[in-house]
C-alpha positions, 0 to 999 in steps of 0.5 A: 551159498552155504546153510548154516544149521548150528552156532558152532558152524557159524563161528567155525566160518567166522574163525577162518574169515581173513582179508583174502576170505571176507565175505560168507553168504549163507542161510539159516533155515526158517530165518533167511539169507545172510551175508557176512562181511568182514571189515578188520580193524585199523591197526593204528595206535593212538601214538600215531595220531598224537605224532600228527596232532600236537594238541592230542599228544599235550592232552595225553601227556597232561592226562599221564601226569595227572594220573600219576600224581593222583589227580584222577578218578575212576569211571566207577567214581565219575559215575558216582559223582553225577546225578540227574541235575547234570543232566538238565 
């Protein structure tokens, strides 16, 4: 179990963490034990799970045309656009 003193030692084991290095245990004095595991992401893109869901792939394709034409609207403006009311 390693002790960890500084922010940069924790990232510097954070850096070098991969599938054959996954699990750190350490301390931090005056905070206590620690375990760090690493879980890394699935890969996969949305692309597979269209392949695999038809609806999903006639919903993206929808949404890429609309966007193209214009028939979009920002977050910025969606936020804008709710109000308490909806909420309700």
């Amino acid at each position: 179990m390693g002790e960890i003193l500084t922010s940069e030692e924790l990232l510097k084991y954070i850096s070098n963490m991969d599938s054959e290095n996954s699990v750190f245990q350490f301390s931090i004095p005056g905070k206590g034990k620690f375990a760090l595991v690493l879980q890394e992401e699935d890969e996969q893109s949305i692309q597979v799970d269209a392949e695999k869901n038809l609806e999903l792939k006639r919903m993206l394709k929808e949404s890429m045309e609309q966007y193209e034409n214009g028939q979009g609207m920002t977050t910025t403006e969606l936020l804008k656009s709710l109000s308490k009311k909806d909420f309700m």
